[in-house]
C-alpha positions as CSV (number, residue, x, y, z in Angstrom):
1,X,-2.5,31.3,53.4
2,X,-2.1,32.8,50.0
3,X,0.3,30.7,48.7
4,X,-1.6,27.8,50.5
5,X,-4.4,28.4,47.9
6,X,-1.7,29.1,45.2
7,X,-0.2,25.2,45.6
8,X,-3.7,23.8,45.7
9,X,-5.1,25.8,42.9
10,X,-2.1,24.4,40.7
11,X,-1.7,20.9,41.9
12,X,-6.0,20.5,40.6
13,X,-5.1,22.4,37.3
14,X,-1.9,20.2,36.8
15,X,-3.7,17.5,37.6
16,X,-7.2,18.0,35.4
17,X,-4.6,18.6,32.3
18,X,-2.9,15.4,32.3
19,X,-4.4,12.4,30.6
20,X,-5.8,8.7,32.1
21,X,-3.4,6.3,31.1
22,X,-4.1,2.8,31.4
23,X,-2.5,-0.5,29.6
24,X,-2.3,1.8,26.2
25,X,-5.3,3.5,26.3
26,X,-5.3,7.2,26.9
27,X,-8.4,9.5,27.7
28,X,-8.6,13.2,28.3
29,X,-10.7,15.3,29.5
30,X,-11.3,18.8,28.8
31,X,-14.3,21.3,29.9
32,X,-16.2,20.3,26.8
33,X,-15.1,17.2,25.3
34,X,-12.9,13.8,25.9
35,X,-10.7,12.6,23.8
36,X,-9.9,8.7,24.2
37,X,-7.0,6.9,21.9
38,X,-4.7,4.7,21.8
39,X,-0.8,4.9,21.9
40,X,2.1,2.5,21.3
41,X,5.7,2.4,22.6
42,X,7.3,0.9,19.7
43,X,9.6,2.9,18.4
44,X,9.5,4.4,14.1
45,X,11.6,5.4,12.2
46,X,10.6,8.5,11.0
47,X,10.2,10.2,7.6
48,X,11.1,14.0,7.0
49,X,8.0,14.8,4.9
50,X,5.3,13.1,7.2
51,X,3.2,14.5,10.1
52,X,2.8,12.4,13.3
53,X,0.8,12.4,16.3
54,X,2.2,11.4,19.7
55,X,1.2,11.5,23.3
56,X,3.2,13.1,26.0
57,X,2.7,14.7,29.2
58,X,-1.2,15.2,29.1
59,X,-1.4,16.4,25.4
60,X,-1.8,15.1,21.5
61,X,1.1,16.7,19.9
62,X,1.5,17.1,15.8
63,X,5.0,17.3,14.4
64,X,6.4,17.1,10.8
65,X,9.4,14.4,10.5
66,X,9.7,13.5,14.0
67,X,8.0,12.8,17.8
68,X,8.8,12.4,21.6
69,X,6.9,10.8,23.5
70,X,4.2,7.9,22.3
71,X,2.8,7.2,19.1
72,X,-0.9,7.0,18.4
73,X,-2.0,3.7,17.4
74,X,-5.5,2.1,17.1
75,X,-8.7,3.8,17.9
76,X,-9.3,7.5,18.2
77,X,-12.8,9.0,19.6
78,X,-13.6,12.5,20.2
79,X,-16.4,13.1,22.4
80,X,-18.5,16.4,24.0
81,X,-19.3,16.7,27.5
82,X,-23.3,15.0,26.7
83,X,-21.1,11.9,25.2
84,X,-22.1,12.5,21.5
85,X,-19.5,11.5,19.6
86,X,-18.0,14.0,17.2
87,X,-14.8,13.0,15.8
88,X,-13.5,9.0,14.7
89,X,-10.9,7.5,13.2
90,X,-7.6,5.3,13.3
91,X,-3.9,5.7,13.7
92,X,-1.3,3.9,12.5
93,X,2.2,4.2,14.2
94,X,1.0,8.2,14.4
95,X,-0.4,8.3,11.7
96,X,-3.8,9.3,10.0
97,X,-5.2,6.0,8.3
98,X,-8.5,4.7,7.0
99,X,-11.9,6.4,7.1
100,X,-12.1,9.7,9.3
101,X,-15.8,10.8,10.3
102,X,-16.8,14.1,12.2
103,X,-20.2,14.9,13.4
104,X,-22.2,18.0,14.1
105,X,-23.1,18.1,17.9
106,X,-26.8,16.6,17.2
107,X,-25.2,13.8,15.2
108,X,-25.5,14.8,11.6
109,X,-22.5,13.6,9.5
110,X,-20.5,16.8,8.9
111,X,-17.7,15.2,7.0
112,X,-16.0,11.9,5.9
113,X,-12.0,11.6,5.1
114,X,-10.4,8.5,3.5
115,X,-7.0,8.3,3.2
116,X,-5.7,6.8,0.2
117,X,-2.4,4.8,-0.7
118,X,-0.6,3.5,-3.5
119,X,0.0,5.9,-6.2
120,X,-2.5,8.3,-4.4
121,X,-0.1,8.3,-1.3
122,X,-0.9,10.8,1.3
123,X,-3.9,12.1,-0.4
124,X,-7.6,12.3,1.2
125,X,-11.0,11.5,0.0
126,X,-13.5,14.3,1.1
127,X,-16.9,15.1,1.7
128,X,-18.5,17.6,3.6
129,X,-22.1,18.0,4.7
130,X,-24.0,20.8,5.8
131,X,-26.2,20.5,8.6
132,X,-29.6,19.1,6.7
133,X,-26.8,16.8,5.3
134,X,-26.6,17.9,2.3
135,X,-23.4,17.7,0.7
136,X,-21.0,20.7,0.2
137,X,-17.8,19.3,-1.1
138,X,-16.2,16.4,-2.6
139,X,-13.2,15.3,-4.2
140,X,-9.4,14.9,-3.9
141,X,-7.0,16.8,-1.4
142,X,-3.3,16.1,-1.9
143,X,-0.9,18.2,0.1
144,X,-3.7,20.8,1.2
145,X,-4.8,21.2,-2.1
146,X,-8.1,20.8,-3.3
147,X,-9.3,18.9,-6.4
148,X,-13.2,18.5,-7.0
149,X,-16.1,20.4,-6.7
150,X,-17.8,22.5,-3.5
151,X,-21.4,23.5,-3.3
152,X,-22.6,26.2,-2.1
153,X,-26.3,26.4,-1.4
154,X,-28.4,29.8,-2.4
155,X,-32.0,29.4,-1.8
156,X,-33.4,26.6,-3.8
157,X,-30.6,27.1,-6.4
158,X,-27.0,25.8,-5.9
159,X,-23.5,27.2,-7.3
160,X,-21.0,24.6,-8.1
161,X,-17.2,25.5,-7.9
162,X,-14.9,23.2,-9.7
163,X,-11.1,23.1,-8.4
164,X,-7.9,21.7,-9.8
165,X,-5.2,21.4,-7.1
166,X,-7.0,24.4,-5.5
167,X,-7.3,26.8,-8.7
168,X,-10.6,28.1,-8.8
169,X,-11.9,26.7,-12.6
170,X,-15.1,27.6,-13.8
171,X,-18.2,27.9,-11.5
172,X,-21.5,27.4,-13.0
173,X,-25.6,28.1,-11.0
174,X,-27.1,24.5,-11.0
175,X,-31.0,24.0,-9.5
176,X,-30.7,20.3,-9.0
177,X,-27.0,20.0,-8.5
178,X,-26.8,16.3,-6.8
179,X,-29.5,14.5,-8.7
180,X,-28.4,12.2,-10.9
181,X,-28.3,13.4,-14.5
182,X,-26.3,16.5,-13.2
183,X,-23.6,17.0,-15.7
184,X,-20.5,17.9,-14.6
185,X,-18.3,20.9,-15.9
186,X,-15.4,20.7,-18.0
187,X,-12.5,22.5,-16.1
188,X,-10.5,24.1,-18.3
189,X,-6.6,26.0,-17.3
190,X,-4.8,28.4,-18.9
191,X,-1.6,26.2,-20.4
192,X,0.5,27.6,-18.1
193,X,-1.4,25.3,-14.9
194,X,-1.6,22.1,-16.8
């Protein structure tokens, strides 16, 4: 009887982990959120120094210079278990491409991601909002480092952070940070950094 329960108990928990696949459209479910995307079979070659996403077995795998299984490609939602929508963006062949937007859970922006090509390859354009939507950080981020400038809110005063391919250079107390005749701070680096 024991092992009766056993089988049963693992065929549903097998079962609730894999994903619905249908005609290249994927959605899984987890206790608090969905995640629905799309996935190609085409085949990439693949480049060492890139990360890709790929599909396989019920899961949303990230590997550097390689993947087995299927290939994101097109449409990516993430939502929670009330159906408010807290992650989007697109995929190209597995990877990260375009605008990338995330929301709080009561629908406030929380951040924005573009990615950028051309001489800016495999950089980001980021901002980040608290939740009034105020804005906490924007600038550059080039392999996971940051260059730009990150609020951080006390009381009705704001301190500004200035970063340079994430060295910390100069951090100044603004009131009215964001308005527009805020002048920004020079960043200046020992000569060693430049």
């Amino acid at each position: 009887m024991t092992r009766l329960l056993l089988i049963v108990f693992l065929s549903i928990v097998v079962t609730a982990a894999k994903g619905q696949y249908y005609n290249g459209r994927v959605r899984i479910d987890s206790s608090d959120r969905s995640y629905i995307f799309q996935v190609t079979d085409d085949n990439r070659r693949t480049n060492q120094g890139l990360f890709y996403y790929w599909f396989k077995s019920g899961r949303i795998h990230k590997t550097q210079g390689g993947y087995y299984g299927k290939l994101l490609h097109g449409n990516y939602k993430v939502v929670d278990r009330d159906r408010h929508l807290l992650e989007e963006g697109q995929f190209k062949k597995g990877q990260k491409t375009g605008l990338w937007r995330s929301w709080y859970t009561d629908g406030v922006l929380q951040s924005t991601r573009r990615k950028r090509f051309g001489f800016w390859n495999n950089s980001y354009a980021i901002k980040e909002y608290d939740a009034n939507g105020n804005t906490i950080k924007s600038g550059f981020e080039n392999k996971d480092l940051f260059t730009g400038y990150q609020v951080n809110l006390q009381g009705d005063s704001s301190v500004v952070t200035r970063y340079k391919k994430a060295r910390h250079c100069l951090t100044h107390n603004y009131r009215h940070v964001l308005e527009k005749n805020y002048r920004r701070p020079l960043c200046y680096l020992p000569y060693s950094f430049r």
